[in-house]
LUMTOR-71075 format. One record per residue (C-alpha): residue in three letters; z, y, x. Coordinates in steps of 0.001 Angstrom, whole numbers, plus 500000, padded with zeros to 6 digits. Example, Ala and Ser with C-alpha at 12.3 -4.5 7.8 and 13.67 -1.06 7.14 Angstrom:
# residues 2
ala507800495500512300;ser507140498940513670;
# end
This chain:
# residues 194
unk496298504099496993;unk499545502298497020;unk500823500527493773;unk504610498572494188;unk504119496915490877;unk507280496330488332;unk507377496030484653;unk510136498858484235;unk508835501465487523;unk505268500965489320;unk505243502990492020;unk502464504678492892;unk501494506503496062;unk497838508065497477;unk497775508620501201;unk494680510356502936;unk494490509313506691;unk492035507216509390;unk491178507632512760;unk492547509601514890;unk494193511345512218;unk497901511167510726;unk498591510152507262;unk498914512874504524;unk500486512500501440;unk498182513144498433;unk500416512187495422;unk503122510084495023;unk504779508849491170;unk505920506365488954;unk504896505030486152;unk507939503540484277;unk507740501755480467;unk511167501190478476;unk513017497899478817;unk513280497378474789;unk509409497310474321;unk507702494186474377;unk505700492795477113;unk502328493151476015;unk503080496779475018;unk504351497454478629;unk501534496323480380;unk499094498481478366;unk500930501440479805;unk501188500723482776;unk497505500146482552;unk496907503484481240;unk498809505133483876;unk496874503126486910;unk493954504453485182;unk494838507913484956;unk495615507850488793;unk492225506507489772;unk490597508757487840;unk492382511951488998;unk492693510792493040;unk489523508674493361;unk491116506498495814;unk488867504354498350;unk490658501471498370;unk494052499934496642;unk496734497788498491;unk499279496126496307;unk502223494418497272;unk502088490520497129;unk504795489385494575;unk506975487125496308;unk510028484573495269;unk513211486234494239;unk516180484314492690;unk515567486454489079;unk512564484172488103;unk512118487111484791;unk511848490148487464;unk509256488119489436;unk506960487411486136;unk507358491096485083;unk506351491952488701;unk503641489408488786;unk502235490766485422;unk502212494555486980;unk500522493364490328;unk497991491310487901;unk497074494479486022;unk497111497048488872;unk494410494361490695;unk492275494358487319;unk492230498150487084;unk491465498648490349;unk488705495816490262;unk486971497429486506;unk486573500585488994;unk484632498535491825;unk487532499432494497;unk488409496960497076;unk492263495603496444;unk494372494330499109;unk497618492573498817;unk500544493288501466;unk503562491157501773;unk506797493522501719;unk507682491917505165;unk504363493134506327;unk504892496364504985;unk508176496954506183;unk506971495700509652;unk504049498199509796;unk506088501325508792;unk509514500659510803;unk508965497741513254;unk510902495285511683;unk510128493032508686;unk513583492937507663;unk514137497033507246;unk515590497789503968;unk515153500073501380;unk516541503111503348;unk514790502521506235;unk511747502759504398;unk512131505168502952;unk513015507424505980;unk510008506134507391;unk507284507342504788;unk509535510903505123;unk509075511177508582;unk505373509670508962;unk503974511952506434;unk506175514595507148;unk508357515213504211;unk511331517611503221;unk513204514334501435;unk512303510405501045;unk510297510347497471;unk512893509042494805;unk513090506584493424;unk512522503586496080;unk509525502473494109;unk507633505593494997;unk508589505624498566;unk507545501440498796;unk504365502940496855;unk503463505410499791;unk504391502761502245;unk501540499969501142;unk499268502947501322;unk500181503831505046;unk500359500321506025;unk497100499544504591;unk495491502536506006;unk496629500822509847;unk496674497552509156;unk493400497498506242;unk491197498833508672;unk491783496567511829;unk491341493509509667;unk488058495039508526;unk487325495982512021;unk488025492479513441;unk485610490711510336;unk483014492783511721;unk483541491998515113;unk483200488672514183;unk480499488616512087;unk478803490772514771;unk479061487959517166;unk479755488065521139;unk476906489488522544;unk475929491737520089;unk475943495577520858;unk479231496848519667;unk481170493346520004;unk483905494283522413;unk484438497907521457;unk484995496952517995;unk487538493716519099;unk489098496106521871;unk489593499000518985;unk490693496448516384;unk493810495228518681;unk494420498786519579;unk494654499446516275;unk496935496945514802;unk499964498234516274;unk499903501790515329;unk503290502524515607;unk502780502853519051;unk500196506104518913;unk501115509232518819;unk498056510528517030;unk499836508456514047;unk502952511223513421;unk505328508145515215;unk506934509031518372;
# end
């Protein structure tokens, strides 16, 4: 599961995919909260919503984007607060959270760290297939943390083993050898990506 976190949309986004097999889109939404409410009162929705969507998709694993510097210091607390309550949600229901940088994301899904909005967005459509790019952009950046954290998640975890295996051990150099394979999946075909 995806989560863009924002105080006014959270975009949410459950993608099913793993080896050798393309992403599929499971859901995709967001959950928004009106401007004049306070704080507080926001975050409780939000919370409710996150809850409702782990409840209903029973995701494996959660990536959330890592809230980064912007020049609107009130847009990166709001942001900050979402991320904060999409990580404890996810953490009350004993599912691993990961944080993504948008740069990262972007990278993973077009090439390029510095892809905008758009780009994204046409991305996600064409990876998992879609008719249109899910509106708004929240929901499409949603989807996007999923897929990158269903090719980039697993070759970290793949290279932790590896380590922790240890050279020599039985498994070692398959697991390193898939794990680099891995992290550039926009290269595979068996990934939907020509």
């Amino acid at each position: 599961m995806g989560i863009d976190p924002g105080l006014t949309r959270c975009g949410l986004g459950v993608v099913e995919g793993g080896l050798g097999r393309p992403p599929r889109l499971v859901a995709v939404g967001v959950a928004r909260t009106a401007a004049e409410l306070p704080p507080a009162r926001r975050l409780v929705q939000i919370e409710a919503a996150l809850e409702e969507w782990i409840i209903e998709y029973r995701p494996e694993k959660v990536a959330v984007e890592r809230v980064f510097a912007q020049h609107n210091v009130q847009t990166v607390v709001g942001t900050a607060q979402a991320a904060g309550v999409a990580m404890l949600v996810a953490a009350r229901k004993g599912l691993p959270v990961e944080l993504h940088t948008p740069s990262e994301v972007k990278a993973a899904i077009t090439g390029s760290g510095r892809a905008d909005k758009k780009q994204v967005g046409q991305m996600v459509t064409r990876i998992l297939q879609l008719d249109a790019a899910p509106k708004p952009a929240d929901a499409a950046d949603a989807l996007a943390l999923a897929i990158c954290h269903i090719w980039r998640g697993g070759a970290a975890s793949r290279y932790a083993e590896a380590a922790a295996a240890g050279p020599g051990t039985n498994g070692y150099a398959q697991a390193v050898a898939e794990a680099r394979r891995r992290q550039n999946p926009l290269s595979r075909t068996d990934r939907g990506v020509q």
